[in-house]
N, C-alpha and C positions, 0 to 999 in steps of 0.2 A: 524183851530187851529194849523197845521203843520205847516204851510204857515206863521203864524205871530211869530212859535219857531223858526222856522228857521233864516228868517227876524231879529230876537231881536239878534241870534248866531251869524248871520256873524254882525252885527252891531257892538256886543258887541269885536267879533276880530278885527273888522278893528279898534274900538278907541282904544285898547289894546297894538297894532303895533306903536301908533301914536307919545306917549313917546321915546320908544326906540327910534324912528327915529332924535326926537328932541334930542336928550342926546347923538347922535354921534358925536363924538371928531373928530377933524380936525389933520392932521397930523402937519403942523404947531405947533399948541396946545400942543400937546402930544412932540414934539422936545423941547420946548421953556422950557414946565415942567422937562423932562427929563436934562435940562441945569442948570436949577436952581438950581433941588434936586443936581447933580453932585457937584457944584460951591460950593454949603452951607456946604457941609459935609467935615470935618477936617481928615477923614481917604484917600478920595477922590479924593478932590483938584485938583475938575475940568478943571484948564485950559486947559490940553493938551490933549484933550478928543474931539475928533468930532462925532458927532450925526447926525445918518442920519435916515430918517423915512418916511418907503414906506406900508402904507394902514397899519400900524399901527405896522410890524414890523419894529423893532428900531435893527440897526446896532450901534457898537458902536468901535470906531477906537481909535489908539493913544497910549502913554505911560502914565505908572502908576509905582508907586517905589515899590511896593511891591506887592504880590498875594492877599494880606487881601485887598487893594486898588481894585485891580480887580475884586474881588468876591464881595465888597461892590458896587462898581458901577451896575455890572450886578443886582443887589437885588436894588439899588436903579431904576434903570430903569424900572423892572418888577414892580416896585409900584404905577406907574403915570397909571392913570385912561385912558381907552382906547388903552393901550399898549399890543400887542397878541402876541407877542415874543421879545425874544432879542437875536441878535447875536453879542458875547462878543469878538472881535479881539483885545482887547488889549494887550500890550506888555510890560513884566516887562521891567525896567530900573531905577536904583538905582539915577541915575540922570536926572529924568525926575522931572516935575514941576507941 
């Protein structure tokens, strides 16, 4: 009887684990999302914005015109699905694009 609870426990963790595994996002993946939400957002106005993304933290480089631009990007990057941090180096510039 121990022997077949046991048996159904580890069975039941290892198909448990097996989702998560499938539902890991690709850093690619997570860069490409990261570009788009940037691009689409009108406070944002991703062009001058590079994305880089290493095991799921997201750097985030470049100028932005204003602080409200910068703290929007950081927030939109923390929102893409499989993102575990972000590091926000951007840089105002009233005339950036």
């Amino acid at each position: 009887m121990r022997r077949t609870l046991l048996r159904w426990l580890l069975a039941s963790l290892a198909l448990a684990a097996v989702p998560a595994l499938a539902q890991e996002i690709s850093d690619d993946e997570i860069h490409d999302q990261v570009l788009l939400k940037l691009a689409r957002d009108t406070t944002v106005q991703g062009g001058a914005i590079e994305v880089e993304v290493k095991m799921g933290a997201v750097t985030l480089r470049g100028k932005v015109r204003t602080t409200k631009a910068r703290d929007k990007a950081e927030k939109l990057a923390k929102s893409v699905k499989g993102v575990k941090s972000v590091d926000n180096k951007l840089t105002i510039s009233p005339s950036a694009h």
